[in-house]
matplotlib code that plots the C-alpha trace (Angstrom):
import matplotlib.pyplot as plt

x = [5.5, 5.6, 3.8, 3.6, 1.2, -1.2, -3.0, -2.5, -4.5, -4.6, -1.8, -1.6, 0.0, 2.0, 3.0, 7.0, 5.6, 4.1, 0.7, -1.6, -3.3, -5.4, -5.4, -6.1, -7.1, -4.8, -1.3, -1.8, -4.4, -1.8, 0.4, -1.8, -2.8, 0.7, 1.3, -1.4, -0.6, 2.8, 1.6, -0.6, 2.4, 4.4, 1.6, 0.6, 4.7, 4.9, 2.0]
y = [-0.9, 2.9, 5.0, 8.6, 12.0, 12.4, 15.7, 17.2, 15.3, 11.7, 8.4, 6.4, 2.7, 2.2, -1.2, -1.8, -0.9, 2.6, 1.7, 3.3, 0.7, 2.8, 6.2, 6.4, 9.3, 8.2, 7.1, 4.0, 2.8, 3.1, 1.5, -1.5, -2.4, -2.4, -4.7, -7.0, -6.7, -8.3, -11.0, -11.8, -12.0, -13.7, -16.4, -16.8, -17.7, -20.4, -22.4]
z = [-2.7, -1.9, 0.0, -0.4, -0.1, -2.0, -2.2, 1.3, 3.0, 2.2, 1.3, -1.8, -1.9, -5.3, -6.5, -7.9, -11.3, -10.5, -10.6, -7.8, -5.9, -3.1, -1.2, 2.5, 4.8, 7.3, 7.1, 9.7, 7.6, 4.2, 6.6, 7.5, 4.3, 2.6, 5.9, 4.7, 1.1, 1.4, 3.9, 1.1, -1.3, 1.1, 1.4, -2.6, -2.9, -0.6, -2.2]

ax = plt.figure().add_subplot(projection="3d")
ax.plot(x, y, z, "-o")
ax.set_aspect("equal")
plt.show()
């Protein structure tokens, strides 16, 4: 995942393959969700 600007303003969350998968206001927030994002992926794998 990537996270980079998008606009002035606001964050976006990009999977490996490019595609956008949200845009925050705030950077912690982008953060937080590519946190809980990959604890989900982490989580689906060791089923």
């Amino acid at each position: 995942m990537r996270l980079l600007r998008y606009g002035q303003r606001y964050w976006a969350i990009y999977d490996k393959n490019g595609e956008l998968i949200c845009v925050t206001v705030y950077k912690k927030g982008a953060l937080e969700v590519m946190k809980r994002l990959n604890n989900n992926e982490r989580e689906e794998s060791d089923l």
